[in-house]
C-alpha angles and dihedrals in degrees: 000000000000126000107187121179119237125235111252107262101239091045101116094039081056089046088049094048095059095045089058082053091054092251117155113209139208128190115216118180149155094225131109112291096229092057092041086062101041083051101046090045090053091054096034109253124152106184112061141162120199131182096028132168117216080248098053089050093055089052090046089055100045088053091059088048086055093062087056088247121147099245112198115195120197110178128144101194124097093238084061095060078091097054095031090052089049106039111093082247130015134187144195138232084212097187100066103002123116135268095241093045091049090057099052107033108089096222124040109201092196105193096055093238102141081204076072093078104054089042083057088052088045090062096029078059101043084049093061103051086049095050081050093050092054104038086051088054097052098041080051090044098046091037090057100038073052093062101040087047093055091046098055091249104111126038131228084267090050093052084047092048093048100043087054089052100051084041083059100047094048091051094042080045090051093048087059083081087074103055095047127099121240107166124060 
């Protein structure tokens, strides 16, 4: 008698996802090599880890950490809160995942859909265009306010004026991120 668990249905729309956003992605489990690999060929992983203790995956990823590179963790098992809590993100399978793993991943995807998590880059990335943009308005705004006000052309209500409007931009610019699509 064999059980073998399934792989999720939208798994290698999520893998193929990530590999449009540039993520490299590497597979750590505790399950059988053998099935680790036949897994990770079918999706399209090439780097993969079987057979692995919760230990062993907190060395693996420290290793990755080591080489300065972002490591993002998504587990769901209570032998993954270790690796979740160390990992630069981590993130949640919230559904069935366990309670250990929940409080200390950084970012719970509630529903157990793996596309969630492209879909969760899509809009970190799209905040943070938006946070440059305006953090570059208000540093333009104030320096010029700076200038003229140097320079005896603008007045203190000028300068008060000019700091609420761009207050107001910046917080008109941040609500965009609503009203954008991220899913198909």
């Amino acid at each position: 008698l064999t059980i073998a668990d399934s792989i999720k249905e939208d798994a290698q729309i999520t893998i193929d996802k990530l590999k449009a956003l540039s993520v490299k992605t590497t597979m750590l489990s505790g399950d059988k090599s053998n099935v680790v690999e036949f897994v990770a060929n079918k999706l399209g992983i090439t780097n993969f880890y079987g057979d692995l203790l919760p230990e062993d995956k907190v060395n693996k990823v420290k290793e990755i950490i080591a080489k300065n590179e972002t490591v993002c963790f998504v587990g769901d098992g209570v032998n993954d809160a270790p690796v979740v809590a160390l990992s630069n993100v981590g993130i949640a399978m919230g559904g069935l995942g366990s309670d250990a793993t929940i409080e200390t991943a950084d970012v719970v995807i509630q529903d157990d859909k793996p596309s969630k998590i492209a879909t969760a880059i899509n809009i970190g990335k799209q905040t943070k265009k938006i946070v440059w943009q305006n953090i570059t308005l208000a540093f333009a705004v104030k320096g010029i306010v700076l200038i003229l006000g140097a320079g005896g052309l603008a007045t203190m209500w000028e300068a008060v004026f000019a700091d609420v409007g761009v207050a107001l931009l910046a917080i008109l610019n941040a609500v965009r991120i609503q009203r954008m699509s991220f899913d198909e």
